[in-house]
C-alpha positions in Angstrom: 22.1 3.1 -108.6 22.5 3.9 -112.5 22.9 0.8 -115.1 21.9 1.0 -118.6 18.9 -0.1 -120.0 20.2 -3.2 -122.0 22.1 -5.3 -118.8 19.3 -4.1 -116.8 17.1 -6.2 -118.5 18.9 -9.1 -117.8 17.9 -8.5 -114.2 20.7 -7.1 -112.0 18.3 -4.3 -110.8 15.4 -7.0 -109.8 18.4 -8.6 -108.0 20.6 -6.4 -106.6 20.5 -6.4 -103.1 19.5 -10.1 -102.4 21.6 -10.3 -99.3 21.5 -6.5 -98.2 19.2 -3.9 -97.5 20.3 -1.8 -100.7 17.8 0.4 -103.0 17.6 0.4 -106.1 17.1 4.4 -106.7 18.2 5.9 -109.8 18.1 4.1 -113.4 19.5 7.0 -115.6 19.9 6.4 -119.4 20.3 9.1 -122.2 16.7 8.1 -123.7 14.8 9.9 -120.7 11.3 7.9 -121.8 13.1 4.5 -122.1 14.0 5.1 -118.5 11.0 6.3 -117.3 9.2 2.8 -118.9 11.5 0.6 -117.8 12.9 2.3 -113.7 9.1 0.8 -112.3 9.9 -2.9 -114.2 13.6 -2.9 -112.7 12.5 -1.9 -109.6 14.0 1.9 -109.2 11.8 4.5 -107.7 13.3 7.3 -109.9 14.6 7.7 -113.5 16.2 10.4 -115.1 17.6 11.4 -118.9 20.9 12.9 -117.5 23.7 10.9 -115.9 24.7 13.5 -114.2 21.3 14.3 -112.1 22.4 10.5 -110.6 25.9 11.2 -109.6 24.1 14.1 -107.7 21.8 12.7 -105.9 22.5 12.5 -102.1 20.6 9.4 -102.1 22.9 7.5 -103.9 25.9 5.7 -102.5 26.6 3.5 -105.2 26.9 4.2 -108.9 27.0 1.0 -111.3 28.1 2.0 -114.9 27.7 0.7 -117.6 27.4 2.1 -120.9 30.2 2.5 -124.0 33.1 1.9 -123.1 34.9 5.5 -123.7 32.3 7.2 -121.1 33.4 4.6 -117.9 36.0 7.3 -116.7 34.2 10.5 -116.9 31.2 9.0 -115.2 33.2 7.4 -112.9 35.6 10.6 -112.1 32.1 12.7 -111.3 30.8 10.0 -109.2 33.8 9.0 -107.6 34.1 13.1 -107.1 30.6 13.2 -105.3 31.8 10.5 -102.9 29.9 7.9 -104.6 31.4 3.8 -104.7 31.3 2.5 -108.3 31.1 -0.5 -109.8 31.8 -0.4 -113.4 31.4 -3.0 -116.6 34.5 -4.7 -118.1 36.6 -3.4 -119.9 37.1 -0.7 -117.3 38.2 1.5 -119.9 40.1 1.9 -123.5 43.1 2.7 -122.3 45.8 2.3 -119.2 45.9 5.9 -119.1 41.7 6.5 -118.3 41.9 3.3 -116.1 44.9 5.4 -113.9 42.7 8.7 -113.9 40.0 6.3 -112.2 42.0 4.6 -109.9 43.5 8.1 -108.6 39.8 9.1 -108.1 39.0 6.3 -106.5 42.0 6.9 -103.8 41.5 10.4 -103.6 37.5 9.9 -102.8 38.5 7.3 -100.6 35.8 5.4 -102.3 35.5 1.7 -103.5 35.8 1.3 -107.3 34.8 -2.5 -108.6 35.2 -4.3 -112.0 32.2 -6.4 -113.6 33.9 -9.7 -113.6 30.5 -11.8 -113.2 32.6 -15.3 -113.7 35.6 -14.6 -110.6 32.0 -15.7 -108.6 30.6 -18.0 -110.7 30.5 -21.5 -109.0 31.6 -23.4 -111.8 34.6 -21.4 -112.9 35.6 -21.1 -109.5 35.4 -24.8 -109.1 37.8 -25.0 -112.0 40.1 -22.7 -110.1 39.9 -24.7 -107.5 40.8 -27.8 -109.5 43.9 -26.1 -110.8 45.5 -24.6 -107.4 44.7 -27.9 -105.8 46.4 -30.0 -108.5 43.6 -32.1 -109.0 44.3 -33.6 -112.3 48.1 -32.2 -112.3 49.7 -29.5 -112.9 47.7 -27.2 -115.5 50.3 -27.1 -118.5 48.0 -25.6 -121.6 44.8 -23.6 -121.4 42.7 -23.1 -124.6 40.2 -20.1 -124.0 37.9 -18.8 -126.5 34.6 -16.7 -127.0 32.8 -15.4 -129.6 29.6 -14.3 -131.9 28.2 -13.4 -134.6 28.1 -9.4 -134.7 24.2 -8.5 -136.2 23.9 -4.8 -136.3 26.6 -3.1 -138.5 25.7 0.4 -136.8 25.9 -0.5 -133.2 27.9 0.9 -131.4 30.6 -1.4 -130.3 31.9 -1.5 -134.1 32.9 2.2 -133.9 36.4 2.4 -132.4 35.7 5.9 -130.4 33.5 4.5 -128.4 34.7 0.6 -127.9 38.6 1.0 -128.3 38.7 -2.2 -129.8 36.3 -5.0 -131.6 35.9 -8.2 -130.5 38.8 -8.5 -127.8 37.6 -5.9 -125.5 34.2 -7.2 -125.9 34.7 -11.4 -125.6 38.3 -11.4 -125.7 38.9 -9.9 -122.2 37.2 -13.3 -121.0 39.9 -15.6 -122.5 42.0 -13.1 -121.0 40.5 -13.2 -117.3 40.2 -17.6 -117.7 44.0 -17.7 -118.3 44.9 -15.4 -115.3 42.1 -17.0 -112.9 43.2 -20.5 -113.6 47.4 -19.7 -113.0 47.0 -17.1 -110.7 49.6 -15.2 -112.6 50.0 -12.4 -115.0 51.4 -13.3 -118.4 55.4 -12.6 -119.2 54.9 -12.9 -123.4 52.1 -12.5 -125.8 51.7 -12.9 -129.7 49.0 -12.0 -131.3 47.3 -12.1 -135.1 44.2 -10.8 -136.5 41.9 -11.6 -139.4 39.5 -9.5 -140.8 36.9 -11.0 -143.3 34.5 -8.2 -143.7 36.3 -5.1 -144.0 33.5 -3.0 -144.0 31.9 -4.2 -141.1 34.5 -3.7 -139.2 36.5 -1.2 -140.5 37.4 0.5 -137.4 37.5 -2.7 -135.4 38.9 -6.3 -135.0 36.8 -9.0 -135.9 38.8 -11.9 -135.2 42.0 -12.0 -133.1 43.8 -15.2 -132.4 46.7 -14.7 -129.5 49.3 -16.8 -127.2 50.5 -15.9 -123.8 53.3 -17.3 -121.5 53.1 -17.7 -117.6 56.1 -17.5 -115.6 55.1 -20.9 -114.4 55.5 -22.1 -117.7 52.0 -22.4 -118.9 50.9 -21.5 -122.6 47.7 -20.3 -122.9 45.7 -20.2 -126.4 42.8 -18.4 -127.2 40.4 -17.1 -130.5 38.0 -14.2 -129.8 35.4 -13.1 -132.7 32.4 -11.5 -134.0 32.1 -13.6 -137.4 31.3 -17.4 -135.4 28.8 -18.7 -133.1 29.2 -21.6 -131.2 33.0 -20.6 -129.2 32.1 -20.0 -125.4 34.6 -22.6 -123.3 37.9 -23.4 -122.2 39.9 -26.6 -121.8 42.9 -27.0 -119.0 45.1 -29.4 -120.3 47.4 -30.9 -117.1 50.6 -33.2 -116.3 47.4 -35.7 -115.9 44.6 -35.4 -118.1 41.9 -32.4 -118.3 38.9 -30.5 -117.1 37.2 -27.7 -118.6 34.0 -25.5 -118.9 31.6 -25.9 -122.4 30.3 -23.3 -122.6 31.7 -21.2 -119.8 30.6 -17.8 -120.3 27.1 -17.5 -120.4 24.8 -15.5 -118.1 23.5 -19.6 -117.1 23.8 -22.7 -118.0 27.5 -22.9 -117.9 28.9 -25.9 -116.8 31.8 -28.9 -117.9 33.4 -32.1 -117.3 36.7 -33.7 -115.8 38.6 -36.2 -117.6 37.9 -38.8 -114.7 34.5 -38.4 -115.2 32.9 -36.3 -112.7 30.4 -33.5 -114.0 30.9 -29.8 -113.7 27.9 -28.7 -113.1 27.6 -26.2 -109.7 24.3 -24.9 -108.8 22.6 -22.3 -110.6 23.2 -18.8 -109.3 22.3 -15.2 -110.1 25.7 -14.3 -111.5 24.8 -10.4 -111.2 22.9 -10.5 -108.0 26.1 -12.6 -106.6 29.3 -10.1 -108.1 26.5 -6.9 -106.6 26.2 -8.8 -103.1 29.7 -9.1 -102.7 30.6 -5.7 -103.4 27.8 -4.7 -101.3 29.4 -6.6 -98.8 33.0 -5.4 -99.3 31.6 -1.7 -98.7 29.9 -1.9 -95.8 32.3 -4.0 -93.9 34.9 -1.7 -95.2 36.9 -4.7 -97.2 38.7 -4.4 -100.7 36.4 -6.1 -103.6 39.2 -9.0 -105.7 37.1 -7.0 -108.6 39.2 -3.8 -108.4 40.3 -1.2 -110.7 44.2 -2.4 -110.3 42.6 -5.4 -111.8 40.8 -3.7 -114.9 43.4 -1.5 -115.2 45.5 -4.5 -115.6 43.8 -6.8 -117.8 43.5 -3.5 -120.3 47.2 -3.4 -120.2 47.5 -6.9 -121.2 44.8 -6.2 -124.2 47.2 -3.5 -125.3 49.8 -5.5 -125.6 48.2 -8.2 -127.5 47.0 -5.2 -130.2 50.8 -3.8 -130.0 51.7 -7.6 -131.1 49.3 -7.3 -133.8 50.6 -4.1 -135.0 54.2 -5.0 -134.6 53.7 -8.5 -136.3 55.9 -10.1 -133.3 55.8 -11.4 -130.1 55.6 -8.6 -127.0 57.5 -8.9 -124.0 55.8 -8.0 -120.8 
């Protein structure tokens, strides 16, 4: 099991495997004494410098990735080569075209590959779900979905456009995107998008603030604002044929939580949002079951940020 150093800290090794017998074996991460200091704290009886000493490791039946986003396919295409299951970070990858490549690998390993959409197991947004298939409060008729921060290092390395593909909507964006699709249970048929840029040298080679629409063949209108200049934007509000309900904020690691308009709380138990998306795929692979989190469904939210940058580019709406 390979993760990199900076989610690992926020406990997925300590919890992976709450439900299964699963080991974690392998941290690898490109600073070889970072790992070596930190495998023993995760709890990973090995370390290693070199990514590729993990993918070939017989030991290892699972590899979990996640690192810049331009390196998910070629670590994924050796592991999926070696036979290995992967579970990767969101986005899958910076473009349809690498997503395919690791979709065909996955196929041709016969392997399972997974997406890390924490919040399609998180209690309280699936409680929301629940209140819009069910009708609850009506028929959901306008979502307003939006995320953000304030970007601190200028250097790091998700404002270089090699590496990220894309600023703030592959980073926080991508959840707007995911809360629009979770709460219709459909994929968009029209999207327009904008962006604004107050710092051009911050982000020179990446957005810093996009601001899009989308359309639902059902005939809900989504809204969202993603960014790196604000703090303070983490929620969503469903709008219905009733009232409302929504999550404020919504996409924490904890403490996420909301309110319907008649009154009720939302406010689910508190669970290990990593140790609970790890179970399940755990699950999925040895009961030999498909994971909801799968590459088809990375691969297609990536398409979907495309088209919101085409949009941008084009300075018009995008037809799906």
């Amino acid at each position: 099991m390979g993760r990199a150093h900076s989610i690992a800290l926020h406990s997925v090794a300590a919890t992976f495997g709450a439900d299964y017998a699963v080991e974690c074996t392998v941290l690898a991460d490109g600073n070889a004494e970072r790992a070596r200091e930190a495998a023993p704290q995760l709890g990973f009886a090995h370390s290693t410098g070199d990514w590729r000493e993990l993918v070939a490791d017989p030991r290892i039946d699972v590899v979990d990735i996640c690192t810049p986003n331009h390196l998910h396919a070629e670590m994924a295409l050796a592991a999926l080569a070696a036979g290995k299951h992967v579970y990767c970070e969101k986005p899958l990858e910076i473009s349809v075209e690498r997503c395919q490549k690791m979709i065909d690998g996955c196929k041709k390993a016969g392997v399972q590959l997974g997406v890390g959409y924490r919040l399609q197991f998180e209690p309280n947004h699936l409680e929301c779900v629940r209140l819009a298939k069910e009708k609850v409060l009506g028929d959901v008729k306008v979502i307003d979905a939006n995320f953000g921060f304030a970007m601190g290092d200028p250097t790091q390395w998700r404002l270089k456009r090699d590496l990220a593909g894309g600023g703030s909507l592959m980073d926080v964006g991508i959840y707007c995107l995911q809360t629009a699709r979770m709460l219709t249970g459909e994929d968009p048929i029209w999207i327009n998008a904008a962006e604004d840029k107050t710092d051009a040298v911050k982000f020179k080679e990446v957005d810093e603030t996009v601001m899009w629409q989308m359309k639902f063949p059902s005939g809900v209108v989504s809204n969202s604002v993603c960014t790196y200049n604000a703090n303070g934007l983490a929620g969503f509000r469903a709008a219905t044929s009733r009232s409302w309900f929504g999550l404020e904020p919504a996409y924490f690691y904890g403490g996420n939580r909301g309110r319907r308009s008649d009154g009720p709380e939302i406010n689910m138990p508190v669970t290990d949002q990593f140790a609970v998306e790890l179970d399940d795929f755990a699950d999925c692979i040895i009961n030999k079951k498909p994971t909801k989190v799968s590459g088809e469904m990375g691969t297609t939210d990536v398409k979907y940020l495309m088209a919101i940058y085409e949009s941008i580019k084009k300075g018009r709406p995008v037809t799906l």
